[in-house]
PyMOL Python script that loads the backbone (N, CA, C, O; Angstrom):
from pymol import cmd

cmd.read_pdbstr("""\
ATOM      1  N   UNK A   1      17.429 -12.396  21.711  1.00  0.00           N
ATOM      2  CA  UNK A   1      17.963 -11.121  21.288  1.00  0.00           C
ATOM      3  C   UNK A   1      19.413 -10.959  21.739  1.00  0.00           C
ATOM      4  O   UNK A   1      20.250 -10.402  21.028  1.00  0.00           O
ATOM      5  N   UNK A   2      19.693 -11.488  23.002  1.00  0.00           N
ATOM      6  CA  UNK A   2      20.804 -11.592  23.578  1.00  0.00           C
ATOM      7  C   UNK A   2      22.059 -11.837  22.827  1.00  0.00           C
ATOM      8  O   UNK A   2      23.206 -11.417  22.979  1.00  0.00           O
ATOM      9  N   UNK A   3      21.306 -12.929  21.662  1.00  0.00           N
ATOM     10  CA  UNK A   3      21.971 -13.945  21.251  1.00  0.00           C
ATOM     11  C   UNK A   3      23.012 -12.899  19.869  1.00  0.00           C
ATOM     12  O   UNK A   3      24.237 -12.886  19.754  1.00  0.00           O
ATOM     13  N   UNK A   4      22.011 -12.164  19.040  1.00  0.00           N
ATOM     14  CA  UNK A   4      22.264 -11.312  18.386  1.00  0.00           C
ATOM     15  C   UNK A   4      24.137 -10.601  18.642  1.00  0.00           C
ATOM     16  O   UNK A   4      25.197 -10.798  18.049  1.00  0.00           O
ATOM     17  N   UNK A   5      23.697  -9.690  19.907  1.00  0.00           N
ATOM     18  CA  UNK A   5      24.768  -9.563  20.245  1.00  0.00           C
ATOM     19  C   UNK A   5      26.422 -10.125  20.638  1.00  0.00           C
ATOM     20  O   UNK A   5      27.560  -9.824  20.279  1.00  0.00           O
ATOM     21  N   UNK A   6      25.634 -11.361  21.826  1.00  0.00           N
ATOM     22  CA  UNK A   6      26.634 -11.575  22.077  1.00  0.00           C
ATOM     23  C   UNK A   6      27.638 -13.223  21.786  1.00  0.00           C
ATOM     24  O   UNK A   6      28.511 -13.848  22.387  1.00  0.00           O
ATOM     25  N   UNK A   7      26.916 -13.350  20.609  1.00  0.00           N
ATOM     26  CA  UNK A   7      27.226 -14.283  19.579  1.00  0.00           C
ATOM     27  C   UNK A   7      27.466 -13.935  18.125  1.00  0.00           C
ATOM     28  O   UNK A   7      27.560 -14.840  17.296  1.00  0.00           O
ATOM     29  N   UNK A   8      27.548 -12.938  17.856  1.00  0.00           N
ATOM     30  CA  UNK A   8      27.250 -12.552  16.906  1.00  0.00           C
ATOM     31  C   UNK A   8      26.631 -13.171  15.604  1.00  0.00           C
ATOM     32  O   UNK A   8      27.056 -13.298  14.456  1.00  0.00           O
ATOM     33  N   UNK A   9      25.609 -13.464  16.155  1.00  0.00           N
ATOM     34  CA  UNK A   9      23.890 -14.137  15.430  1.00  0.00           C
ATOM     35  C   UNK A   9      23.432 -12.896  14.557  1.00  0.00           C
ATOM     36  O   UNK A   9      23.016 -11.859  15.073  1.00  0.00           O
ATOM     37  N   UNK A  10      23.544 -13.092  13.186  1.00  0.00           N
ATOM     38  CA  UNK A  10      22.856 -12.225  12.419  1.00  0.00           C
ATOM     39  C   UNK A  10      21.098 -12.825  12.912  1.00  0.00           C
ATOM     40  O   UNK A  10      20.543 -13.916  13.039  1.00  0.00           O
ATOM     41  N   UNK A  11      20.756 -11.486  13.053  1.00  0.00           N
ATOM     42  CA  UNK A  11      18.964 -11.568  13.084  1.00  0.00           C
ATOM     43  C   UNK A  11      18.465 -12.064  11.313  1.00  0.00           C
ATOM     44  O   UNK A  11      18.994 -11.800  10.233  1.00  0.00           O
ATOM     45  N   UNK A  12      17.406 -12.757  11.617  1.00  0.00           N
ATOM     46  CA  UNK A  12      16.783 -12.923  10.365  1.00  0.00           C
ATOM     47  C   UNK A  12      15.763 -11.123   9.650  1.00  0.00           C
ATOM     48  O   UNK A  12      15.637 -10.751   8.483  1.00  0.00           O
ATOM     49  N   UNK A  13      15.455 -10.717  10.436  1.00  0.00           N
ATOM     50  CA  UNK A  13      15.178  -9.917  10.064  1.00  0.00           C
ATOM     51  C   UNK A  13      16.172  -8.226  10.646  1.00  0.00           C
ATOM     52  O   UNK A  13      16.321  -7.701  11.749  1.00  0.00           O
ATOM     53  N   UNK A  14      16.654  -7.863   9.225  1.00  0.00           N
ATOM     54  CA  UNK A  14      17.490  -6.825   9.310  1.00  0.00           C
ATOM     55  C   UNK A  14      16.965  -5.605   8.668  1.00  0.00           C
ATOM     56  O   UNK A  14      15.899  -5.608   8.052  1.00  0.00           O
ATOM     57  N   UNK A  15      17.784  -4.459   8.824  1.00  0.00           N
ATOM     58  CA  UNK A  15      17.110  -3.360   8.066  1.00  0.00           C
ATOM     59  C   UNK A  15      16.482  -3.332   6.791  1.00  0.00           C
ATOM     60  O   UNK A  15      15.449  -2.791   6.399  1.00  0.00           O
ATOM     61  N   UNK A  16      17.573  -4.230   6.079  1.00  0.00           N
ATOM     62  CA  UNK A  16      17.228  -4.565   4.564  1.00  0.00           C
ATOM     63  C   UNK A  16      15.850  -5.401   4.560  1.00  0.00           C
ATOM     64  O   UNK A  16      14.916  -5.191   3.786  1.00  0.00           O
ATOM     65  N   UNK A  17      15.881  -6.102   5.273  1.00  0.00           N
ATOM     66  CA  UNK A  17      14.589  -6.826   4.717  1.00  0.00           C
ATOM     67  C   UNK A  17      13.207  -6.255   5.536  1.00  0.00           C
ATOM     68  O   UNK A  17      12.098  -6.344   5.010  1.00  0.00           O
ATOM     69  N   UNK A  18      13.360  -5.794   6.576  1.00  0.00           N
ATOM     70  CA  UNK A  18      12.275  -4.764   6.593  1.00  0.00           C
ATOM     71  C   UNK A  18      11.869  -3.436   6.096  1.00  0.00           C
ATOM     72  O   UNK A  18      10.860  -2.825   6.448  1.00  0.00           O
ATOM     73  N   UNK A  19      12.989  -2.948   5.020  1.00  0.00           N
ATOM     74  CA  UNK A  19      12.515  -2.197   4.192  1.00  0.00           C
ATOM     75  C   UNK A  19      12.266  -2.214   2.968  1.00  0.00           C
ATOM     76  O   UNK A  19      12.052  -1.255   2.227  1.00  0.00           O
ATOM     77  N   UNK A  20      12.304  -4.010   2.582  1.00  0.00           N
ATOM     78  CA  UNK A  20      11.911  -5.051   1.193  1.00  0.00           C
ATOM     79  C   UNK A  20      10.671  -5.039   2.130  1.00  0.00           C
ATOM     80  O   UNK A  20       9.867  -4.628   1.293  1.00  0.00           O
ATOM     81  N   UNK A  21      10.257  -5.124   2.764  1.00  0.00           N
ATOM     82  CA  UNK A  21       8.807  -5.917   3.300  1.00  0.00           C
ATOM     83  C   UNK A  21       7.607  -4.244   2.846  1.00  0.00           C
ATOM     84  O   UNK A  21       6.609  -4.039   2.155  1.00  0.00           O
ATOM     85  N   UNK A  22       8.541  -3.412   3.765  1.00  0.00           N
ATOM     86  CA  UNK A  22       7.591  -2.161   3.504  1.00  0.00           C
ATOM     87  C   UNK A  22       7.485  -1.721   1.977  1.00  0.00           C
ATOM     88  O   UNK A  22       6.511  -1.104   1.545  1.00  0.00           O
ATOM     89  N   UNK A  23       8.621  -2.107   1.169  1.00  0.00           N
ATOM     90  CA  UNK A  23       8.322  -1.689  -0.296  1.00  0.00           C
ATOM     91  C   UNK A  23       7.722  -2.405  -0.906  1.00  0.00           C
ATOM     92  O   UNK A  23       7.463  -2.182  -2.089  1.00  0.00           O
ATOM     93  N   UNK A  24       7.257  -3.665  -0.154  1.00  0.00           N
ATOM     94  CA  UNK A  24       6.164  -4.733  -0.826  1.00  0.00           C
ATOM     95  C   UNK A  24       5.037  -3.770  -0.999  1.00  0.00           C
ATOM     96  O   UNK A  24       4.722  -3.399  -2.130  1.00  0.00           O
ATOM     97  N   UNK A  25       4.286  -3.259   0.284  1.00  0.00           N
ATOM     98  CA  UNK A  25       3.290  -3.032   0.261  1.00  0.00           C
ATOM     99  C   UNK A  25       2.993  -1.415  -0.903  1.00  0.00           C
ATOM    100  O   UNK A  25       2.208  -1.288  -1.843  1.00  0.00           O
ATOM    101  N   UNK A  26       3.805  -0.600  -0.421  1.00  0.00           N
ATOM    102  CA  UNK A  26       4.253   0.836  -1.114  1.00  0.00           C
ATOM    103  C   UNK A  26       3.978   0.594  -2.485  1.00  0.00           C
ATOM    104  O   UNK A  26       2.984   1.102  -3.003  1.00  0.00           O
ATOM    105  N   UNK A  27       4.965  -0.324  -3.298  1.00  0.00           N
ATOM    106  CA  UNK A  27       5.164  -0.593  -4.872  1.00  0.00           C
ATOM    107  C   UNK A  27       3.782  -0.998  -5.367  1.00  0.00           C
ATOM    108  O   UNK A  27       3.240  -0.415  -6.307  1.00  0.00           O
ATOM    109  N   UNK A  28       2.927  -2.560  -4.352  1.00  0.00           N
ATOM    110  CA  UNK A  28       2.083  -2.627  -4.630  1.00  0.00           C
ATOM    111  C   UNK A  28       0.874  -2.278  -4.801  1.00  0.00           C
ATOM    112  O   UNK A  28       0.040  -2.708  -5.597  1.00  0.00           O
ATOM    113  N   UNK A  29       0.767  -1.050  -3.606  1.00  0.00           N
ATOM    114  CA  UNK A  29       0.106  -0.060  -3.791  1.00  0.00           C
ATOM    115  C   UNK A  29       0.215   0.906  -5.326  1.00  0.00           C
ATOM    116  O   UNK A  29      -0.685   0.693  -6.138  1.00  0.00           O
ATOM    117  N   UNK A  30       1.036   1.693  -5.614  1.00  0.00           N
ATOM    118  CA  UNK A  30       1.580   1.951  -6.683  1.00  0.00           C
ATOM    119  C   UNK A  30       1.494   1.514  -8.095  1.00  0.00           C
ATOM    120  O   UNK A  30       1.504   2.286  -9.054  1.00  0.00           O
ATOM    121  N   UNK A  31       1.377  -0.270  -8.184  1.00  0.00           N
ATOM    122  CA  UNK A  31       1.082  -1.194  -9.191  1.00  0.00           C
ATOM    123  C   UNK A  31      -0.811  -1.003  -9.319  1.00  0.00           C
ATOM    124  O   UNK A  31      -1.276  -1.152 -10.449  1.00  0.00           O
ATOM    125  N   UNK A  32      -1.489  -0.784  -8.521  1.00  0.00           N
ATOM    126  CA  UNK A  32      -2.872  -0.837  -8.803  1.00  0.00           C
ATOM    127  C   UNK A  32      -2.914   0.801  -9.399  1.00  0.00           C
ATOM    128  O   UNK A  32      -3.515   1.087 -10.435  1.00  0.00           O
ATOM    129  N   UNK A  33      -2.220   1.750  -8.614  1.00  0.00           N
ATOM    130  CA  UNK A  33      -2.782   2.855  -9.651  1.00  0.00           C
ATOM    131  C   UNK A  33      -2.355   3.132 -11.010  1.00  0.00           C
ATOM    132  O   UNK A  33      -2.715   4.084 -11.703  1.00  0.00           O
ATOM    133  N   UNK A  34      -1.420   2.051 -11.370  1.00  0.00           N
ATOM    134  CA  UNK A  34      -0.671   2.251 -13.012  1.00  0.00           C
ATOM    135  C   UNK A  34      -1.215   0.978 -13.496  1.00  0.00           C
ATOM    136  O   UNK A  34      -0.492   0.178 -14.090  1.00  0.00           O
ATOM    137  N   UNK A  35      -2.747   0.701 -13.215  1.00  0.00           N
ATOM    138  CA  UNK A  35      -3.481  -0.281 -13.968  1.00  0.00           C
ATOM    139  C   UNK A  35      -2.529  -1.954 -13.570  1.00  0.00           C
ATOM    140  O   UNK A  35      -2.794  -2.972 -14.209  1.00  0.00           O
ATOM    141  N   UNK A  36      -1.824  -1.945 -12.831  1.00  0.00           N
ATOM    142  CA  UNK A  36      -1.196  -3.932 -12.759  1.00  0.00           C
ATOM    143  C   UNK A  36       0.250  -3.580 -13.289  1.00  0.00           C
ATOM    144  O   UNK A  36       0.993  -4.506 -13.615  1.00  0.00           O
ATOM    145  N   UNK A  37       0.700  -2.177 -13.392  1.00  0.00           N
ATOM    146  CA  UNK A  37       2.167  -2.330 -14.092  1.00  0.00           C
ATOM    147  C   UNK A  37       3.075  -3.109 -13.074  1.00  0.00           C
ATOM    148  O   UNK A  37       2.585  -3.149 -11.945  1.00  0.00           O
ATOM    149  N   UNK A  38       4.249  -3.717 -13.212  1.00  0.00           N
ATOM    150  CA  UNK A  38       4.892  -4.288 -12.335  1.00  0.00           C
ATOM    151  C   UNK A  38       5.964  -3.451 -11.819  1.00  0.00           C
ATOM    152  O   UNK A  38       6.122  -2.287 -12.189  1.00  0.00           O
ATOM    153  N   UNK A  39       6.827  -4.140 -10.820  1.00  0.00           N
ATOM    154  CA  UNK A  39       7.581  -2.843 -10.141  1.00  0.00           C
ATOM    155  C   UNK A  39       8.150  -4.133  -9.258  1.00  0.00           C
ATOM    156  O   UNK A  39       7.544  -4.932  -8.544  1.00  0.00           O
ATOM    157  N   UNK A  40       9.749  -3.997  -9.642  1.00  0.00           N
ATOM    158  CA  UNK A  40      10.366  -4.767  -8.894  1.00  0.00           C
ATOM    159  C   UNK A  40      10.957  -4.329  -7.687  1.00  0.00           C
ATOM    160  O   UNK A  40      11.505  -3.266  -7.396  1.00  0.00           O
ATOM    161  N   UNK A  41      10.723  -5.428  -7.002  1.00  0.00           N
ATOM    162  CA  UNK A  41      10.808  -4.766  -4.946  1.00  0.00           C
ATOM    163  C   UNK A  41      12.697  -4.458  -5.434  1.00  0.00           C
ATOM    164  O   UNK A  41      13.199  -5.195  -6.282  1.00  0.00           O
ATOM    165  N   UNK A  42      13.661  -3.157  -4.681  1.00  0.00           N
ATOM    166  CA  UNK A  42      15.009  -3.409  -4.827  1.00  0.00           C
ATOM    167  C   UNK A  42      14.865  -3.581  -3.758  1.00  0.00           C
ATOM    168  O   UNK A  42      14.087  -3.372  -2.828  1.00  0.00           O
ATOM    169  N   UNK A  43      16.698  -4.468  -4.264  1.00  0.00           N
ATOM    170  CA  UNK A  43      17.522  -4.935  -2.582  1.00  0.00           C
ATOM    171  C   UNK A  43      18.366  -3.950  -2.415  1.00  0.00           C
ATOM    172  O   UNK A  43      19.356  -3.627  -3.071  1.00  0.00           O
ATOM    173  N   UNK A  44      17.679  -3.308  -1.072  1.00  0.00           N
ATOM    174  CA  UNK A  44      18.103  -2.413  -0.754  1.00  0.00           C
ATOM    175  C   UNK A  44      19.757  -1.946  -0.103  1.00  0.00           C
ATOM    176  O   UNK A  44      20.217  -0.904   0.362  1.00  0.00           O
ATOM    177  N   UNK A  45      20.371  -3.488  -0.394  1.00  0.00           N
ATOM    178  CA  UNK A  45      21.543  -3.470   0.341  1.00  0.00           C
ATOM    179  C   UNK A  45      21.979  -3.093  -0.776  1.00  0.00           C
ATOM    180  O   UNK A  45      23.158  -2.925  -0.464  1.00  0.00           O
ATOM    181  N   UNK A  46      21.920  -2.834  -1.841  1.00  0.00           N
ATOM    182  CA  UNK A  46      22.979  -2.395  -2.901  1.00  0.00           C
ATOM    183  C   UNK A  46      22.305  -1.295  -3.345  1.00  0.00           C
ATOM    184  O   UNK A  46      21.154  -1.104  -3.735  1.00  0.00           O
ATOM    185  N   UNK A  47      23.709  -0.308  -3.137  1.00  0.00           N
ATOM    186  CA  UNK A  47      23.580   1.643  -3.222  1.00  0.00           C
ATOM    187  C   UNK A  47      22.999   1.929  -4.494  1.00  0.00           C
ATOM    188  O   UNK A  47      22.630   3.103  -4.484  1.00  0.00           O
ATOM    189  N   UNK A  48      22.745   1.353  -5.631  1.00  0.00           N
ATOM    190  CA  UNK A  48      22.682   1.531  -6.825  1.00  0.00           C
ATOM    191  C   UNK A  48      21.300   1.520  -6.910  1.00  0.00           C
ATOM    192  O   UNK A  48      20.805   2.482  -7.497  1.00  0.00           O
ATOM    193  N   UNK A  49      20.355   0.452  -6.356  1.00  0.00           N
ATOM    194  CA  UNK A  49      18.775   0.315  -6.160  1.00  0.00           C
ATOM    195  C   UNK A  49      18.539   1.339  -5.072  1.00  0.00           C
ATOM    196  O   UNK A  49      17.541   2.004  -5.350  1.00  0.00           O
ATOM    197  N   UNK A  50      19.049   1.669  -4.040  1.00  0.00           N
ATOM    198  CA  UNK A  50      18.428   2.152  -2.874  1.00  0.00           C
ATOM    199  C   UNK A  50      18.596   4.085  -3.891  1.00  0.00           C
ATOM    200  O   UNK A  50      17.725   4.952  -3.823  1.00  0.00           O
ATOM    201  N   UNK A  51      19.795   4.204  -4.612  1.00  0.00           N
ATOM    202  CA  UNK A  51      19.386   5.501  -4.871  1.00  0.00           C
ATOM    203  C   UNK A  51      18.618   5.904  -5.301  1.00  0.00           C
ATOM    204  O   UNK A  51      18.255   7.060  -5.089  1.00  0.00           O
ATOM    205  N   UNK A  52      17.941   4.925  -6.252  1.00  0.00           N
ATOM    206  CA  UNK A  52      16.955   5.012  -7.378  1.00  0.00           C
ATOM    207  C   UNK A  52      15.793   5.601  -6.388  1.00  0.00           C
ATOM    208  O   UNK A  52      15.113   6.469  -6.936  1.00  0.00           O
ATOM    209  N   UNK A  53      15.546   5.395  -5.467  1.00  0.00           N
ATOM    210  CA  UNK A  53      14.379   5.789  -4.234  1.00  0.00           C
ATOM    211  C   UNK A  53      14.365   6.670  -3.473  1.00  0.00           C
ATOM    212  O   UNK A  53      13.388   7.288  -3.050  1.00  0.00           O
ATOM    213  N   UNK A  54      15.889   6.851  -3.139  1.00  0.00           N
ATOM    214  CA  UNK A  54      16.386   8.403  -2.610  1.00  0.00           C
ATOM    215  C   UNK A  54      15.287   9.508  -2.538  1.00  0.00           C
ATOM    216  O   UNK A  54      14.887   9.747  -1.399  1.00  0.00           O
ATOM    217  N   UNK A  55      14.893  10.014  -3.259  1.00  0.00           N
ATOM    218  CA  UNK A  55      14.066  10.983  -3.717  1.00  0.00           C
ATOM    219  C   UNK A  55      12.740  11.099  -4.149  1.00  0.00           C
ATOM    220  O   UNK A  55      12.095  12.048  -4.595  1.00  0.00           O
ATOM    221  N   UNK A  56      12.403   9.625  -3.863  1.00  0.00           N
ATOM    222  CA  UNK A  56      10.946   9.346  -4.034  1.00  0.00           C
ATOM    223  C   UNK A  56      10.104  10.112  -2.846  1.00  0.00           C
ATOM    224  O   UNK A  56      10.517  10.019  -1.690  1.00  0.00           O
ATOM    225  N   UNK A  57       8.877  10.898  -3.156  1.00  0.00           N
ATOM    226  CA  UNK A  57       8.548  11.299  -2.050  1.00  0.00           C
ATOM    227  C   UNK A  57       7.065  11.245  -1.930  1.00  0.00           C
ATOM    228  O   UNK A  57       6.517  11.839  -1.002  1.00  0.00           O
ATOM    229  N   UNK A  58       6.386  10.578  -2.801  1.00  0.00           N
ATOM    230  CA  UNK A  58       4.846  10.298  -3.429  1.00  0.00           C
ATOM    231  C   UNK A  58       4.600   9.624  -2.039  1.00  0.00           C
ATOM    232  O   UNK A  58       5.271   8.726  -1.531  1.00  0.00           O
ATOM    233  N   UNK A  59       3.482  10.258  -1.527  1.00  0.00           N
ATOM    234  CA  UNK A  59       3.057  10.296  -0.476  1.00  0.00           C
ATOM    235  C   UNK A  59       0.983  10.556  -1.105  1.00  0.00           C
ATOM    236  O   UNK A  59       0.604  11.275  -2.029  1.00  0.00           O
ATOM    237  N   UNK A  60       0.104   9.675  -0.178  1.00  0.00           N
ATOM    238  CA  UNK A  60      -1.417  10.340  -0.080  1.00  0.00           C
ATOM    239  C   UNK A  60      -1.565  10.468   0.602  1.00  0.00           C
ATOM    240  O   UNK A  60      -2.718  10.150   0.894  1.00  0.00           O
ATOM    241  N   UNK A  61      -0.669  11.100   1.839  1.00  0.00           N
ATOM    242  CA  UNK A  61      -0.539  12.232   2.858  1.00  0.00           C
ATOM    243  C   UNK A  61      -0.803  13.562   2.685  1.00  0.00           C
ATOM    244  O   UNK A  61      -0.021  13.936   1.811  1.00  0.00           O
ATOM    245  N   UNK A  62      -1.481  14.482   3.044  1.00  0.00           N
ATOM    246  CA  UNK A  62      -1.475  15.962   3.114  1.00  0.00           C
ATOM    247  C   UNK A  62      -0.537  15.953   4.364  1.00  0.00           C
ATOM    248  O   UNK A  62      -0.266  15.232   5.324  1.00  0.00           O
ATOM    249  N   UNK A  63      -0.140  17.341   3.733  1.00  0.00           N
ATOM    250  CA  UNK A  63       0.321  17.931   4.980  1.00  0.00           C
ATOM    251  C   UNK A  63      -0.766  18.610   6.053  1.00  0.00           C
ATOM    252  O   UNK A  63      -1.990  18.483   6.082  1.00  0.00           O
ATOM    253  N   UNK A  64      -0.029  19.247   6.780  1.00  0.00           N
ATOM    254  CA  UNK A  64      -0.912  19.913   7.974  1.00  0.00           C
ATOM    255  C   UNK A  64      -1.522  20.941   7.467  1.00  0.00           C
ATOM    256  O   UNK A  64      -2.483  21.497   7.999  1.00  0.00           O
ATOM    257  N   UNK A  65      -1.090  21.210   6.580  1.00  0.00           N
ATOM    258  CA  UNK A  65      -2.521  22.546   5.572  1.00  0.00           C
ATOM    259  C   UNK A  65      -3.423  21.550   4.366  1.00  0.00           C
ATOM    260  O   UNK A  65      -4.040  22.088   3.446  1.00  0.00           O
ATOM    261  N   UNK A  66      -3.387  20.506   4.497  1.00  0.00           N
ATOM    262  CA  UNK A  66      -3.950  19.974   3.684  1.00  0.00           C
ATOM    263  C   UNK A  66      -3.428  19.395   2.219  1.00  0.00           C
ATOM    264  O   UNK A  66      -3.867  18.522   1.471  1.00  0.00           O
ATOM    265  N   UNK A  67      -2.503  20.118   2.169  1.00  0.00           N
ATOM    266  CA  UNK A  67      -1.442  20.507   0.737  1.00  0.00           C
ATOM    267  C   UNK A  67      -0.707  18.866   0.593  1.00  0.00           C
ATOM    268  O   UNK A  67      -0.652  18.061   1.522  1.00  0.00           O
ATOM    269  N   UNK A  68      -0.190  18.640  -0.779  1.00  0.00           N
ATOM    270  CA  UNK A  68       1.180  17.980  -0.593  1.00  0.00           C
ATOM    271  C   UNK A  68       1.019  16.334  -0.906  1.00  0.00           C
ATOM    272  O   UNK A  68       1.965  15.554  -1.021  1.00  0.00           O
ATOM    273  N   UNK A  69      -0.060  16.077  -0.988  1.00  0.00           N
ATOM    274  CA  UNK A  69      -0.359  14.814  -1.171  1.00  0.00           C
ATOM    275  C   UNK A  69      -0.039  14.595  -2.586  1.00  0.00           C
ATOM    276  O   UNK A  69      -0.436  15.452  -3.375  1.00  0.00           O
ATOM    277  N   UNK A  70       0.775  13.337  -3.149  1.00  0.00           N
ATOM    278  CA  UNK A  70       1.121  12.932  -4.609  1.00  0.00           C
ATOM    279  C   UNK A  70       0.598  12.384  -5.101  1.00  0.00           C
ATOM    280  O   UNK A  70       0.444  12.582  -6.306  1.00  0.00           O
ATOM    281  N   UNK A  71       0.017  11.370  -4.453  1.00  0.00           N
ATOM    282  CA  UNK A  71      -0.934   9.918  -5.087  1.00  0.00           C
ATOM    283  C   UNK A  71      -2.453   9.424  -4.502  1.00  0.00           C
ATOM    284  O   UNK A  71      -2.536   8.546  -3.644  1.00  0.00           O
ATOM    285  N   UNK A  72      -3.401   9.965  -4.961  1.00  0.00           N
ATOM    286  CA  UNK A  72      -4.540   9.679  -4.548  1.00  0.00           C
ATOM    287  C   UNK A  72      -4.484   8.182  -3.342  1.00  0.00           C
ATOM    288  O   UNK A  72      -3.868   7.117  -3.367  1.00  0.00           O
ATOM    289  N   UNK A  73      -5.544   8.856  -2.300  1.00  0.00           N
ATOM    290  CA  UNK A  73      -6.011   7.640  -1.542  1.00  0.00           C
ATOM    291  C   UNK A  73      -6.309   6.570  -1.926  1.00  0.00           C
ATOM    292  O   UNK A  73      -6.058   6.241  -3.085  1.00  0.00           O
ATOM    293  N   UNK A  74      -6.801   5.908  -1.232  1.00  0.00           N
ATOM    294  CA  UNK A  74      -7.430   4.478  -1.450  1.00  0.00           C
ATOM    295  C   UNK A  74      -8.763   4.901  -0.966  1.00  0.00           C
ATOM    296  O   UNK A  74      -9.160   5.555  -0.002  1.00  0.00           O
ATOM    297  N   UNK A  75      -9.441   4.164  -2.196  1.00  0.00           N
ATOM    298  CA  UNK A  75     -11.389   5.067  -2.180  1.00  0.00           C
ATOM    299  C   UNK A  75     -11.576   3.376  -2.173  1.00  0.00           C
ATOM    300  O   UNK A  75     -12.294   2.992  -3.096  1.00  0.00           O
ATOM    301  N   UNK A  76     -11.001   2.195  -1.202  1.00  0.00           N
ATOM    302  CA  UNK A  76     -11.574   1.220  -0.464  1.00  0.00           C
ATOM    303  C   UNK A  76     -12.578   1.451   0.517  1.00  0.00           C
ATOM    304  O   UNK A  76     -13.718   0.999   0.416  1.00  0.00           O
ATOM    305  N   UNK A  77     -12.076   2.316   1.695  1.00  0.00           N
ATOM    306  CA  UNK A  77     -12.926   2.816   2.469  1.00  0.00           C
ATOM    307  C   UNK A  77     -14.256   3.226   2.141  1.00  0.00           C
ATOM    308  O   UNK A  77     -14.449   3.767   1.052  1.00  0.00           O
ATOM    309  N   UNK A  78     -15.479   2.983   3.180  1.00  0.00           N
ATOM    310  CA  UNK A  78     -16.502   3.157   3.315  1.00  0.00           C
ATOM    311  C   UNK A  78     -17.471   2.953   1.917  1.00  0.00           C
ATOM    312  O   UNK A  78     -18.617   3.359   1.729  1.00  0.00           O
ATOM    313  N   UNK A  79     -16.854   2.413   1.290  1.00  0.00           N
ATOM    314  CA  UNK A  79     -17.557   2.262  -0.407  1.00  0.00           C
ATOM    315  C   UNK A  79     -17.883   1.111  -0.215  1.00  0.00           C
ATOM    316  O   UNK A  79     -17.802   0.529  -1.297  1.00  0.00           O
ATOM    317  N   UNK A  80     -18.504  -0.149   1.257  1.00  0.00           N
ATOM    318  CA  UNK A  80     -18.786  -0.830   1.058  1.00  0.00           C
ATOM    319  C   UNK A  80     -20.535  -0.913   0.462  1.00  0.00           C
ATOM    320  O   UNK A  80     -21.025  -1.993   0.133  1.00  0.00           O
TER     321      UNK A  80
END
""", "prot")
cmd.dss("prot")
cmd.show_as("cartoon", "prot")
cmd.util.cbc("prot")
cmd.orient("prot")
């Protein structure tokens, strides 16, 4: 880690690609509820893809009243 700094060693893993990794899972999530549609991961280092997401806020989170959730759960659970 040291090295990072005081070499200036780019890390293999940077913001950008840990937030390509998390939109793996997100999009692909996303791709099963639009039947297999596809959905290309952006690189998030360029402002033009990352805005497109800006404002995405689809969440199957409730809030703390229960409210607010965009995109149905995953009905994986306990349906074994």
């Amino acid at each position: 880690m040291i090295d990072y700094f005081a070499h200036g060693v780019t890390p293999f893993f940077d913001v950008y690609k840990g937030v390509a990794m998390s939109a793996t899972a997100i999009l692909g999530w996303r791709s099963c509820l639009n039947h297999g549609e596809n959905f290309r991961i952006p690189d998030f280092s360029v402002e033009e893809e990352r805005a497109a997401y800006e404002n995405d806020d689809l969440t199957p989170f409730p809030d703390e009243n229960g409210e607010g959730a965009t995109l149905p759960p995953s009905t994986m659970y306990g349906k074994y």
